[in-house]
VOPAGU-2260 file (C-alpha; in pm, 1 decimal, decimal comma):
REM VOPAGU-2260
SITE   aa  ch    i         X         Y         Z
SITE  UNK   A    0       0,0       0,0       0,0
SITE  UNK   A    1     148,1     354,4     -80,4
SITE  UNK   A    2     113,3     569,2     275,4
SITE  UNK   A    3    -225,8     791,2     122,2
SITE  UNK   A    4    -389,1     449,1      85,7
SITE  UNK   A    5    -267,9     384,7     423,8
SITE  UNK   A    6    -358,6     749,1     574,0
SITE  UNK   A    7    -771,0     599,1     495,2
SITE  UNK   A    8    -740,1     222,6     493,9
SITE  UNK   A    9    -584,8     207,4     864,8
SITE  UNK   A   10    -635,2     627,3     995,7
SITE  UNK   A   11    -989,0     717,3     820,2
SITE  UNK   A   12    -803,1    1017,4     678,3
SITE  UNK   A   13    -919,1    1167,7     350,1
SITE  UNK   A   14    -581,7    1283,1     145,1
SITE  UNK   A   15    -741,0    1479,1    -111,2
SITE  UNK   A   16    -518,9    1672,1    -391,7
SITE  UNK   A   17    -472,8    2035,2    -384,2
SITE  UNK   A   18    -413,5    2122,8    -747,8
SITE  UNK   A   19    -588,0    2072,6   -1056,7
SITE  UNK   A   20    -428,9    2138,6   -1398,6
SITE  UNK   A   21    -551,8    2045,5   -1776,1
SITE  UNK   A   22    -173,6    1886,6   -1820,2
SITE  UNK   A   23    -277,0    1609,4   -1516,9
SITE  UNK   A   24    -657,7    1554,2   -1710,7
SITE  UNK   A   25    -495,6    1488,8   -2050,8
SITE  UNK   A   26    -169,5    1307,1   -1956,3
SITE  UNK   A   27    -344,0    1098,9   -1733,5
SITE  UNK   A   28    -143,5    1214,3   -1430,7
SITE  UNK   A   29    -455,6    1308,2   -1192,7
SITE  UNK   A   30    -585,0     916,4   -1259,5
SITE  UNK   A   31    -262,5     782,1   -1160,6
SITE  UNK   A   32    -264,2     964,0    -836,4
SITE  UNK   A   33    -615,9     845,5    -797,0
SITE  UNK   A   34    -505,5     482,4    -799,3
SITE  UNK   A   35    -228,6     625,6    -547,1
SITE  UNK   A   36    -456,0     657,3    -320,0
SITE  UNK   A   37    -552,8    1035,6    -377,5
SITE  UNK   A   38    -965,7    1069,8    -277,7
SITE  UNK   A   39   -1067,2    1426,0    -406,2
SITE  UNK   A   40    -911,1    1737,0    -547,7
SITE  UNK   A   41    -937,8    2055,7    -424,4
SITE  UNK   A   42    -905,5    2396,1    -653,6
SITE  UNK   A   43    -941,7    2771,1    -575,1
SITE  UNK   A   44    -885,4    3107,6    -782,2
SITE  UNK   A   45    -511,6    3134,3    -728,8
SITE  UNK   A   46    -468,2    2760,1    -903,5
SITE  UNK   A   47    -698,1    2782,6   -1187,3
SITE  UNK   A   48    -475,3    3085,0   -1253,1
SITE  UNK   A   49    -157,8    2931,7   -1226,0
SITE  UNK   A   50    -274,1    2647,3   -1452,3
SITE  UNK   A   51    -399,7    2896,2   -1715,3
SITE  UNK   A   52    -175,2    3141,0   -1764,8
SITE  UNK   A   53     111,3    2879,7   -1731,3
SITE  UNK   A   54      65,1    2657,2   -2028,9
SITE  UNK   A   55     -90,9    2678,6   -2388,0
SITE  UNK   A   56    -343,9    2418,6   -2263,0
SITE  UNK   A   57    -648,0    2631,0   -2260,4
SITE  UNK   A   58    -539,6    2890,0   -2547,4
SITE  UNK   A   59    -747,5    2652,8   -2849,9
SITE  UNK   A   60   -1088,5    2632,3   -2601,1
SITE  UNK   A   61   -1043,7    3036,4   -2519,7
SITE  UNK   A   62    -983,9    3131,8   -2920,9
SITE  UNK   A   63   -1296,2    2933,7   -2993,0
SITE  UNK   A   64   -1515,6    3105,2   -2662,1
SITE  UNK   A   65   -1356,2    3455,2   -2829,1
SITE  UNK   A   66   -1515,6    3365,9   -3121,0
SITE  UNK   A   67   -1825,0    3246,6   -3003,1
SITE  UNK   A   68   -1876,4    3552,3   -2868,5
SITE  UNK   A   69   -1831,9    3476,8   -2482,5
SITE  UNK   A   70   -1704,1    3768,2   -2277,1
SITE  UNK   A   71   -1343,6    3701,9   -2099,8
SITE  UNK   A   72   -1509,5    3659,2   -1759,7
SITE  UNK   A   73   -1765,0    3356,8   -1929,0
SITE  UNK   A   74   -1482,2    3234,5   -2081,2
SITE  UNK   A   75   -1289,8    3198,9   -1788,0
SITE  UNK   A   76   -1571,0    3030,4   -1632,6
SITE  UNK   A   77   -1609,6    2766,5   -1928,4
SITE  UNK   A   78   -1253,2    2688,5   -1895,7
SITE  UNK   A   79   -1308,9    2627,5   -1537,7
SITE  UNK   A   80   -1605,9    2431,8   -1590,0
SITE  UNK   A   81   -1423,8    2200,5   -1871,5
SITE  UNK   A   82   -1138,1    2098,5   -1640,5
SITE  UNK   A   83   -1407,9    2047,4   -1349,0
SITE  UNK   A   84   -1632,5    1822,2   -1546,7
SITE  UNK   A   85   -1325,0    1616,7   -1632,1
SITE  UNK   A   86   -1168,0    1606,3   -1301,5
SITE  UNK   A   87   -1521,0    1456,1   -1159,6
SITE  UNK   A   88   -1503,7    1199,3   -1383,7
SITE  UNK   A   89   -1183,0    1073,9   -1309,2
SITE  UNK   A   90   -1309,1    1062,4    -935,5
SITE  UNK   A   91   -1676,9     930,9    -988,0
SITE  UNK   A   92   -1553,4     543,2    -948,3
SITE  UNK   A   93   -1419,4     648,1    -595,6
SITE  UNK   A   94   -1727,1     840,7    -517,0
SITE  UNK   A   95   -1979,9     544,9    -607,0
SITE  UNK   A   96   -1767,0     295,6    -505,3
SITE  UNK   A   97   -1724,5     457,8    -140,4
SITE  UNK   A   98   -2054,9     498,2       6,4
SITE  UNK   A   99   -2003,5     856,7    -138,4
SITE  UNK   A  100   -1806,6     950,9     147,8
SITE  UNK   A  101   -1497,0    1085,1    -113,8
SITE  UNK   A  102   -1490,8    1114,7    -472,5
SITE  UNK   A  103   -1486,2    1550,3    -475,9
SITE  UNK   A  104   -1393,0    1811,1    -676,3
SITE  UNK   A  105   -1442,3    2123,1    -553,8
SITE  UNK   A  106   -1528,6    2449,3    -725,4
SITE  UNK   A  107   -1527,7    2798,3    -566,0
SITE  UNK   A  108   -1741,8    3075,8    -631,9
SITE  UNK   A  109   -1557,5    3389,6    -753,1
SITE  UNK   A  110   -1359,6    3549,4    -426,3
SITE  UNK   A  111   -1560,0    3898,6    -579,8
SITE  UNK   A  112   -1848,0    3790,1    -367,4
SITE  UNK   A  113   -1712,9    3672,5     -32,6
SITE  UNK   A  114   -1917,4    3943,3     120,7
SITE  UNK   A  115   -2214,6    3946,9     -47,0
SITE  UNK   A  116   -2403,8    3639,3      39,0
SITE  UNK   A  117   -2711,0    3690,4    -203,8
SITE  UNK   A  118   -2463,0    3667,4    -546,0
SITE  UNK   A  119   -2275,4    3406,9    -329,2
SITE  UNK   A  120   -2600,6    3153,2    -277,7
SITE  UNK   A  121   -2668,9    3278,7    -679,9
SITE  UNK   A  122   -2294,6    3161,4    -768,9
SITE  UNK   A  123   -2357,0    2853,0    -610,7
SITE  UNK   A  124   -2712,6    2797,7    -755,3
SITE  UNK   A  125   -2519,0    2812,9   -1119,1
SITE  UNK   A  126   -2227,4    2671,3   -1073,6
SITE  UNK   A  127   -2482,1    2342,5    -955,4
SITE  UNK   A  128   -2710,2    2369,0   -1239,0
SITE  UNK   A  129   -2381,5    2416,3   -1473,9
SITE  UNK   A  130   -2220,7    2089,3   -1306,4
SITE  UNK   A  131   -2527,4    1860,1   -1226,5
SITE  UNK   A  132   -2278,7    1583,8   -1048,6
SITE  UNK   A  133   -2339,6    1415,2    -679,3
SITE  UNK   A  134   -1956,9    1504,9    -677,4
SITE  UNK   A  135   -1936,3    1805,3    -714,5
SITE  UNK   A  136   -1876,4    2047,0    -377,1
SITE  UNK   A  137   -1918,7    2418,6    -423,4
SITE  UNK   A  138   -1636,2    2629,6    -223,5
SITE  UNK   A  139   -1798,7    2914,0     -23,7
SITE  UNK   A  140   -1524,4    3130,9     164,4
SITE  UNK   A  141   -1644,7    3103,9     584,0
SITE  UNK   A  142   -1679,4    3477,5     623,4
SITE  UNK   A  143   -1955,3    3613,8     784,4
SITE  UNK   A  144   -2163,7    3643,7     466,3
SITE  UNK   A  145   -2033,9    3331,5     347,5
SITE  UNK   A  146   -2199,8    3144,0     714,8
SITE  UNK   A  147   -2550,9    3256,2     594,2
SITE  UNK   A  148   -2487,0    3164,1     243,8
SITE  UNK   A  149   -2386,0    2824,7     405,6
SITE  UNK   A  150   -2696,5    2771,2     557,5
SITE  UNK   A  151   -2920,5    2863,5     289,4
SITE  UNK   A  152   -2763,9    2636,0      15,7
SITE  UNK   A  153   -2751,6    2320,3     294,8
SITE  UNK   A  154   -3118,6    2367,1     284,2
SITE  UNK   A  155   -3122,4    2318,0     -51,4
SITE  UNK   A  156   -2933,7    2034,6     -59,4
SITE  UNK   A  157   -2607,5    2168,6    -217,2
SITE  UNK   A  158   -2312,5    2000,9     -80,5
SITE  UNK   A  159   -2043,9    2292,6      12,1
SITE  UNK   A  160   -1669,9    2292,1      62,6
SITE  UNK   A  161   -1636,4    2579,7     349,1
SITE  UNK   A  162   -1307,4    2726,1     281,1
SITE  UNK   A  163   -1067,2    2966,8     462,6
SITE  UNK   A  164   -1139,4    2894,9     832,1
SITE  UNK   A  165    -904,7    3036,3    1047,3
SITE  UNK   A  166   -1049,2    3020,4    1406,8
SITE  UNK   A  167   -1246,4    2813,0    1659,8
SITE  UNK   A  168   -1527,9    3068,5    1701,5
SITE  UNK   A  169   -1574,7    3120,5    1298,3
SITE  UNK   A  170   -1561,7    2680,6    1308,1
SITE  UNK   A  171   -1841,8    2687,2    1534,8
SITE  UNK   A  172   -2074,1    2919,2    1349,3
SITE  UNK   A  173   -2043,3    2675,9    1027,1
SITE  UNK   A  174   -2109,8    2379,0    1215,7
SITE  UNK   A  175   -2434,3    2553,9    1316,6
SITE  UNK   A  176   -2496,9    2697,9     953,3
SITE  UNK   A  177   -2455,7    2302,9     870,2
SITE  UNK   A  178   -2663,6    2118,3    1149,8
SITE  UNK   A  179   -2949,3    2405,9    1096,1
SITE  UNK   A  180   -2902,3    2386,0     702,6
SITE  UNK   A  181   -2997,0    2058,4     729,2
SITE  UNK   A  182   -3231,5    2040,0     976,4
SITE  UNK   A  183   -3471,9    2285,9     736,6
SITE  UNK   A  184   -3406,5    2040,7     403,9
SITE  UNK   A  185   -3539,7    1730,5     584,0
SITE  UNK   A  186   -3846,2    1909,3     747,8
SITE  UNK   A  187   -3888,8    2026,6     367,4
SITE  UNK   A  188   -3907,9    1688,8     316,9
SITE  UNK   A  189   -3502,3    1647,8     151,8
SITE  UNK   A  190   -3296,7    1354,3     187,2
SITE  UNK   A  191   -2998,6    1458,4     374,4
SITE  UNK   A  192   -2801,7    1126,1     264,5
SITE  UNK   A  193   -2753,4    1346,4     -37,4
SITE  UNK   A  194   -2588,3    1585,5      73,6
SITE  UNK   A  195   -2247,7    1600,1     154,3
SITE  UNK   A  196   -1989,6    1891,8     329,9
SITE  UNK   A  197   -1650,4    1957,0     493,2
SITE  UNK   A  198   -1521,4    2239,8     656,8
SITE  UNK   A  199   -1135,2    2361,4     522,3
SITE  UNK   A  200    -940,3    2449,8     843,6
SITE  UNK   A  201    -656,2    2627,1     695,4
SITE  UNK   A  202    -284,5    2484,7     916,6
SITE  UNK   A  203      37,1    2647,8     793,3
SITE  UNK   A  204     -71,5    3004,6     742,4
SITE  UNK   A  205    -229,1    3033,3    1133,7
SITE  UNK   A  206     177,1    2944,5    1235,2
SITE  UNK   A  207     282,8    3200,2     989,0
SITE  UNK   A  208      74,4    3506,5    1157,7
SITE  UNK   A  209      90,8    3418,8    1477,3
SITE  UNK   A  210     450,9    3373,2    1473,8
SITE  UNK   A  211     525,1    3756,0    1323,2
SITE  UNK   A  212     333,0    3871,1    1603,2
SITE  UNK   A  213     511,4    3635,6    1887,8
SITE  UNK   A  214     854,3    3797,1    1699,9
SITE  UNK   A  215     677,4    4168,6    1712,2
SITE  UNK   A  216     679,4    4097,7    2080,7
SITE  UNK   A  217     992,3    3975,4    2115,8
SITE  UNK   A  218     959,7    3826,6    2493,6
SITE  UNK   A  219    1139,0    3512,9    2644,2
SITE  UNK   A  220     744,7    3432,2    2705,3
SITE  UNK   A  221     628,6    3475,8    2367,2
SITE  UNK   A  222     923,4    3335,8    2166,7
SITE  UNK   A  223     884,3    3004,7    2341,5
SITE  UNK   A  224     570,2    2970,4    2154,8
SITE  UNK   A  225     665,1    3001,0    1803,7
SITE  UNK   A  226     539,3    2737,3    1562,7
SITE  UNK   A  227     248,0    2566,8    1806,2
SITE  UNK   A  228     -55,6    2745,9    1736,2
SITE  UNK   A  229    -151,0    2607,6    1374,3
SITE  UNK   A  230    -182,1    2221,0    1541,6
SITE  UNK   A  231    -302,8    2309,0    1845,0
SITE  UNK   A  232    -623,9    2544,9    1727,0
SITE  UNK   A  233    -681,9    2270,5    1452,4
SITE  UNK   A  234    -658,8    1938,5    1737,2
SITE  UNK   A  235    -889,7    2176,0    1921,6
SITE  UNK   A  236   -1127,5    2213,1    1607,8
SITE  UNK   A  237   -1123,5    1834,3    1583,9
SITE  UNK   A  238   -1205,5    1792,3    1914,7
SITE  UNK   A  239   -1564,4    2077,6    1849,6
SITE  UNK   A  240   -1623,9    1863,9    1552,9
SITE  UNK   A  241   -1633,6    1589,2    1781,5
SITE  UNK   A  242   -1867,5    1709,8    2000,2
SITE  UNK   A  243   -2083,6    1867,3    1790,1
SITE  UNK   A  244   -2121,9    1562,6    1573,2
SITE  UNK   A  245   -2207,8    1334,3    1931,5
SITE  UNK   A  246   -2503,8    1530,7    2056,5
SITE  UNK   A  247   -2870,2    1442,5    2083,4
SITE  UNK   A  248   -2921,5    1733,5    1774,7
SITE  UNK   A  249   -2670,5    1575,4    1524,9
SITE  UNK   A  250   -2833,9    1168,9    1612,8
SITE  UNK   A  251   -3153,0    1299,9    1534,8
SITE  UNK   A  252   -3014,6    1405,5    1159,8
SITE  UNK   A  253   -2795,0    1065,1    1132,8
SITE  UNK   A  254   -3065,8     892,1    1199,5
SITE  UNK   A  255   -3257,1    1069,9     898,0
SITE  UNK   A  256   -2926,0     959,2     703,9
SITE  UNK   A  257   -2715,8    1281,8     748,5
SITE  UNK   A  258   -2352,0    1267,7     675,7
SITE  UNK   A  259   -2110,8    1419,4     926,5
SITE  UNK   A  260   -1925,0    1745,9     821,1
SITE  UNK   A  261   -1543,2    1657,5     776,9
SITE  UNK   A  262   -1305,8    1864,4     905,5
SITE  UNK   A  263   -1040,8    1941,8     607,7
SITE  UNK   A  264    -690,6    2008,7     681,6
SITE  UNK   A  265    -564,7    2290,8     444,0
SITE  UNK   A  266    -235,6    2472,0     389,3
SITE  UNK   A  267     -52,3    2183,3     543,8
SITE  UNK   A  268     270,4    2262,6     347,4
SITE  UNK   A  269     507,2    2410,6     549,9
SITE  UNK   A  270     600,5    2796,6     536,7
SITE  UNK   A  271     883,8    2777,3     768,5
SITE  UNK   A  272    1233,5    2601,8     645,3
SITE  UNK   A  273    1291,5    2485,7     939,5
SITE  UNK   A  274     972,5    2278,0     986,0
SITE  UNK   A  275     985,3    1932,6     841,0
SITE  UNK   A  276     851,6    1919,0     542,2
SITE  UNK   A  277     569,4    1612,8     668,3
SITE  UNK   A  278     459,0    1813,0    1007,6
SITE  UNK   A  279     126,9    1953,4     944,3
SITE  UNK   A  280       4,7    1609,3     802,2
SITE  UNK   A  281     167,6    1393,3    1068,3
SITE  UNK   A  282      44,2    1604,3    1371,7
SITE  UNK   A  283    -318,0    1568,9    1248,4
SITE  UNK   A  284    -387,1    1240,4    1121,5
SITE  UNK   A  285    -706,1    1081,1    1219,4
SITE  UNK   A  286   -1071,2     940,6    1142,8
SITE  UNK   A  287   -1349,4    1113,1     968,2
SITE  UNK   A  288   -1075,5    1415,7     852,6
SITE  UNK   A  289    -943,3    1510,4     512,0
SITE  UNK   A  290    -619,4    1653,8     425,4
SITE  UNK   A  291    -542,4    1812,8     138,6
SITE  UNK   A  292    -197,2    1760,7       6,2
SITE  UNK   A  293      26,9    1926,3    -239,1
SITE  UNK   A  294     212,8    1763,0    -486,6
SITE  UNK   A  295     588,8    1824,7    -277,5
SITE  UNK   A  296     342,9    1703,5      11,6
SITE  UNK   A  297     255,5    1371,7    -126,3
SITE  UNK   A  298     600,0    1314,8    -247,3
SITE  UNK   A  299     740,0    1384,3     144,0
SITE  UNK   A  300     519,9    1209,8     299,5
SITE  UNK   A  301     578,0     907,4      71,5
SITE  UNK   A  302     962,7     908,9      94,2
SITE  UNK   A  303     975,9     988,7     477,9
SITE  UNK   A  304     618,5    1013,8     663,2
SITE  UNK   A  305     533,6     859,1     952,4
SITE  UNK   A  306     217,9     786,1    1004,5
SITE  UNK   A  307      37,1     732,3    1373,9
SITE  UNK   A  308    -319,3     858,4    1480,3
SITE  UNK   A  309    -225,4    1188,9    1598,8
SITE  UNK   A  310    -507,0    1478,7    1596,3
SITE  UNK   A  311    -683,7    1364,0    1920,1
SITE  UNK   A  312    -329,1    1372,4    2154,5
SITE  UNK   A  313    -222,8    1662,9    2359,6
SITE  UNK   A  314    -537,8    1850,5    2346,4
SITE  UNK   A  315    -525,3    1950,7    2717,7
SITE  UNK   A  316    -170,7    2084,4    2638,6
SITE  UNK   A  317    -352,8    2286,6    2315,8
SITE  UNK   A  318    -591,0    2419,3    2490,0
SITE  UNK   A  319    -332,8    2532,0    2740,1
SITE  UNK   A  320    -107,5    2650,6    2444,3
SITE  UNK   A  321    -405,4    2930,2    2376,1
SITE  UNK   A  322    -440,8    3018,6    2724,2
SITE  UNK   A  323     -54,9    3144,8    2691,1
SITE  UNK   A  324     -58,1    3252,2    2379,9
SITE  UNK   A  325    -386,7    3500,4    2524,3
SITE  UNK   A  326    -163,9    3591,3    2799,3
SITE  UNK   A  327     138,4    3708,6    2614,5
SITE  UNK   A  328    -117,9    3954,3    2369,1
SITE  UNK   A  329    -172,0    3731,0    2099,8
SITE  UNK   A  330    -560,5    3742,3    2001,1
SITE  UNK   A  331    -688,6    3415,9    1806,4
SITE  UNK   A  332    -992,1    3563,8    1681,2
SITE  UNK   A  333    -819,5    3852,1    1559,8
SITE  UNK   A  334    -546,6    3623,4    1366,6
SITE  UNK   A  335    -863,4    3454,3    1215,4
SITE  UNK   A  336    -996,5    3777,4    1102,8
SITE  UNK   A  337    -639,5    3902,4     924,4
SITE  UNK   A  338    -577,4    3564,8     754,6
SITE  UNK   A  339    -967,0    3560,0     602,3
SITE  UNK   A  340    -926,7    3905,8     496,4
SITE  UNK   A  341    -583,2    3791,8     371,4
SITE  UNK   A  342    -718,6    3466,7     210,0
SITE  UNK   A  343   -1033,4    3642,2      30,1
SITE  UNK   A  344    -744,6    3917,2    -125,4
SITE  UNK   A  345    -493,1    3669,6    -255,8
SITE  UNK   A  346    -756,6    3463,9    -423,1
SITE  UNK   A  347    -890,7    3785,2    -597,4
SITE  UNK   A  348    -566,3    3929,9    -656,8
SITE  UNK   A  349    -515,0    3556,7    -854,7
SITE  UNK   A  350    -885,8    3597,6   -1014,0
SITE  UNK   A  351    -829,5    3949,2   -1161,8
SITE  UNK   A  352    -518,1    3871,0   -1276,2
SITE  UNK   A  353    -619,8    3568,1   -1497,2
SITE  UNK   A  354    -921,5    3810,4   -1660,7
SITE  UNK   A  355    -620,9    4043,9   -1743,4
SITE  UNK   A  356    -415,7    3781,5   -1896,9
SITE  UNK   A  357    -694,7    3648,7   -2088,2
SITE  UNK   A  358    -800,9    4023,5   -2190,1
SITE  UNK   A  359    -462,7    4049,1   -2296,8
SITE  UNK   A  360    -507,6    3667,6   -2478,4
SITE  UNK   A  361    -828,1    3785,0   -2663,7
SITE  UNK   A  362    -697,3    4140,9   -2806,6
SITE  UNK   A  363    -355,0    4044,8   -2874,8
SITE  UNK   A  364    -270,7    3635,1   -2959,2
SITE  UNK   A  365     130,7    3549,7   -3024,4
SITE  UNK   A  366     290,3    3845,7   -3134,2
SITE  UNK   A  367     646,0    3746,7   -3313,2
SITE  UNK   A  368     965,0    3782,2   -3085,0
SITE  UNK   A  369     750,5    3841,9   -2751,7
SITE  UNK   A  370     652,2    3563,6   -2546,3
SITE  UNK   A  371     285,8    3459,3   -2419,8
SITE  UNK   A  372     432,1    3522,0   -2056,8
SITE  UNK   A  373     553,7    3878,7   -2118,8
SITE  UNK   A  374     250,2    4006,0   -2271,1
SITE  UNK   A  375      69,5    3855,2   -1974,5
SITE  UNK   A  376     286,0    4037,9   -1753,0
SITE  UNK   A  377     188,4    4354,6   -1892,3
SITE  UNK   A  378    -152,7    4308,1   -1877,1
SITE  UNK   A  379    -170,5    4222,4   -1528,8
SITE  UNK   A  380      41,3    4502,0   -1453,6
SITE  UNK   A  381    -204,8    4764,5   -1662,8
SITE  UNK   A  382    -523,7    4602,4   -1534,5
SITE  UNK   A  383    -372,2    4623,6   -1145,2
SITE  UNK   A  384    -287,8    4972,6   -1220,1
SITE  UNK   A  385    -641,3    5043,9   -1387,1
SITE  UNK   A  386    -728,3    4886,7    -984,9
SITE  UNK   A  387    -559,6    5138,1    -789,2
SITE  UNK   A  388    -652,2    5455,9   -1002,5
């Protein structure tokens, strides 16, 4: 068995893969890691960016949008669409074959919207009608628009990917969106058994902020926490999801044939050199959990992993771990807070740039002695300025 077979045959662990490119759909690459062991794939603005404006793959299928007379931002959208549709295809046979407990894809609404849950529950409503598939999970950002627009599509029976959680008391207000979601769609008479969610609780980047601000302070105190916080908020998430998914309220759902919400480990490469390279998978490995791996990920964890049921030990000492890190000035809500309003900017940042680079695409195709990269270059650059003024 290769170790992500192992993380879900002997740890109930989820490793889904954090990338999705047209390359790993034609060469055959994403169905190879599938047989690897590889359960779902995850996407968001900044990769379907990456992946277009760093091949020639989707120049043919834009030309022919262009000419169809699709506007860049639908044309971005059908080129999202295309790789989506084949990516769930690839991972239907592990969806039926699984009691539909894996199987995913997941597609996120345009980061534009993060605040505006009415076009976010309309975003969502398309993007479903565009991709009718029992696989496919709509990405909604957890901000405070994004919890409503949670709830509302759970009682429609959409199945939602809630990305960009950053804190315990934003993780318990999705939970609730979820349980309450649900509880409306079965008294409307909806099958719950249909409808699937997990909840992205982002690692690597919490260690990142909090440990600029333990350096700001600069204390013996506060430099002897440095690179704890990211594990022990998420073993401390794990251990909510636990009891929220044990109580009277959730038994009365599972008994209606409700799935549980999955917590999903995110970011889990590491930011900091120093950290080995395996730390944010091997320090939260256990049942009912995904993680969501990046292709240096999977390869490190394969070479030199170690793999041990992990995300339920040394809670006491986590929840400890926030006491001091309270005490030395160090806010955990407020870290949340930065990093979503951090998250939602980098993923539009990546969004606008790709409609500039395909602007640039549509008005001006290969001109001799330039490169497709430099003329991309200066769009984004024009259309960023364009921004500002």
């Amino acid at each position: 068995m290769t170790k992500l077979e192992r993380l879900y045959g002997h740890f109930g662990q989820s490793p889904w893969l954090d990338n999705l490119t047209r390359a790993y759909l034609r060469n055959g690459t994403l169905a190879r890691m599938v047989a690897d062991g590889i359960r779902g794939v995850t996407a968001n603005p900044t990769i379907f960016a990456r992946s277009i404006t760093g091949s020639h793959d989707y120049d043919e299928q834009f030309r022919a949008l262009m000419a169809a007379g699709k506007s860049v931002d639908e044309a971005y959208w059908e080129l999202v669409l295309s790789d989506a549709g084949q990516a769930l295809a690839v991972l239907r046979p592990v969806f039926d074959g699984g009691d539909c407990v894996d199987g995913f894809v997941s597609v996120e609404v345009s980061p534009e919207l993060a605040h505006d849950a009415p076009a976010t529950i309309a975003a969502a409503r398309w993007l479903r009608r565009r991709i009718a598939q029992p696989n496919l999970l709509v990405k909604i950002p957890a901000t405070a628009e994004g919890v409503t627009a949670v709830e509302v599509l759970t009682a429609e029976g959409a199945s939602i990917n809630v990305t960009l959680l950053f804190s315990l008391s934003r993780y318990a207000e999705i939970i609730e969106a979820y349980l309450s979601g649900l509880e409306k769609f079965t008294v409307n008479g909806g099958d719950p058994s249909t409808v699937s969610s997990v909840a992205s609780f982002f690692v690597s980047r919490v260690d990142t902020e909090v440990d600029q601000r333990l350096e700001a302070l600069a204390t013996d105190e506060a430099l002897a926490l440095r690179g704890q916080a990211a594990v022990a908020q998420a073993k401390l998430a794990y251990r909510l999801f636990t009891e929220q998914f044990s109580s009277k309220r959730w038994h009365r759902l599972a008994g209606l044939g409700a799935d549980i919400q999955r917590p999903l480990w995110a970011s889990t490469s590491t930011k900091n050199p120093n950290d080995r390279d395996t730390r944010y998978v091997e320090e939260l490995i256990g049942p009912d959990t995904v993680t969501t791996l990046p292709e240096a990920t999977i390869a490190a964890v394969e070479d030199h992993g170690t793999l041990a049921r992990t995300v339920d030990s040394g809670v006491p000492e986590a929840a400890e771990l926030m006491l001091r890190l309270a005490a030395v000035g160090v806010d955990m809500t407020a870290v949340g807070r930065t990093l979503e309003d951090n998250g939602i900017a980098a993923f539009d940042k990546s969004y606008q740039d790709v409609l500039a680079n395909l602007t640039n695409l549509a008005a001006a195709p290969q001109t001799p002695g330039r490169t497709r990269e430099e003329g991309f270059s200066d769009a984004a650059r024009t259309r960023s300025h364009a921004r500002r003024s």
